[in-house]
N, C-alpha and C positions, 0 to 999 in steps of 0.2 A: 743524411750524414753517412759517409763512407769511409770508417776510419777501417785501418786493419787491427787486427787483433789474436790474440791466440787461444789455445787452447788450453784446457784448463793444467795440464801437462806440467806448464811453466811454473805453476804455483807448486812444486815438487821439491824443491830447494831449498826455498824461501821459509816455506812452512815447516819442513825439514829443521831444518836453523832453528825454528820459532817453539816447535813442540819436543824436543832435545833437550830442555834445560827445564827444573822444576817448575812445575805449573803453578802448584799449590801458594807457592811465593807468591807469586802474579797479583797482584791487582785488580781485582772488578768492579763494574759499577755498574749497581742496580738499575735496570728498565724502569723498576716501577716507584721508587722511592727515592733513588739517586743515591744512596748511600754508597761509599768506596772502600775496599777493605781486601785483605789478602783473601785466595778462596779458601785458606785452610780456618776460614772464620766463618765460613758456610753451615747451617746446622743441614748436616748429612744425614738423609735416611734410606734406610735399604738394609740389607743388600737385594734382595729379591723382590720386583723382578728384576731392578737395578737399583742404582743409587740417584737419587736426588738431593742435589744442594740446595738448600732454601736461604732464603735471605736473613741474616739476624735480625735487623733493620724492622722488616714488613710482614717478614715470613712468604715472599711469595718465591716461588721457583726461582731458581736463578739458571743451572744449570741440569741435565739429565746424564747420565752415564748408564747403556746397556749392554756389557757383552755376550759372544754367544760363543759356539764352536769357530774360532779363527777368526774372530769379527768383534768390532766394537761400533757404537752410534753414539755420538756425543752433538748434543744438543745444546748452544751455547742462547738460544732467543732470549732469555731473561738478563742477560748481559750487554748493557750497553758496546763496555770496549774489557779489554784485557791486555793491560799495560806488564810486560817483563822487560828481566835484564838478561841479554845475549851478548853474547862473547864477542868482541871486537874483532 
């Protein structure tokens, strides 16, 4: 297979668009138990070393949150998908 393709560059916009408007609203759905639910229904623990969103559902991880000096790590593996509403 010989497709072209680009670099991850182009996902700068797109994602832009997508992380611009409340997350918390958003919609997730559990990896491990499939449950679906806004993430401000997440049982959050932290803050040090960061925060973790846990499942209500199952209780298992769903998301990570680490910042540091000028930097953040966000770790979405325990979520299937993450459904929002963006601006037409």
């Amino acid at each position: 297979m010989t497709a072209e393709h680009l670099d991850g560059n182009a996902l700068a916009g797109p994602l832009g668009e997508i992380f611009a408007v409340d997350v918390v609203s958003a919609t997730g759905r559990c990896t491990s138990c499939g449950l679906e639910g806004p993430i401000a229904s997440l049982r959050v623990y932290g803050p040090d070393p960061g925060l973790v969103g846990r499942c209500p559902g199952c209780d298992e991880v769903v998301l990570r949150l680490v910042r540091g000096p000028g930097t953040a790590w966000l770790d979405l593996r325990g979520t299937v998908s993450l459904r929002m509403s963006v601006p037409d």
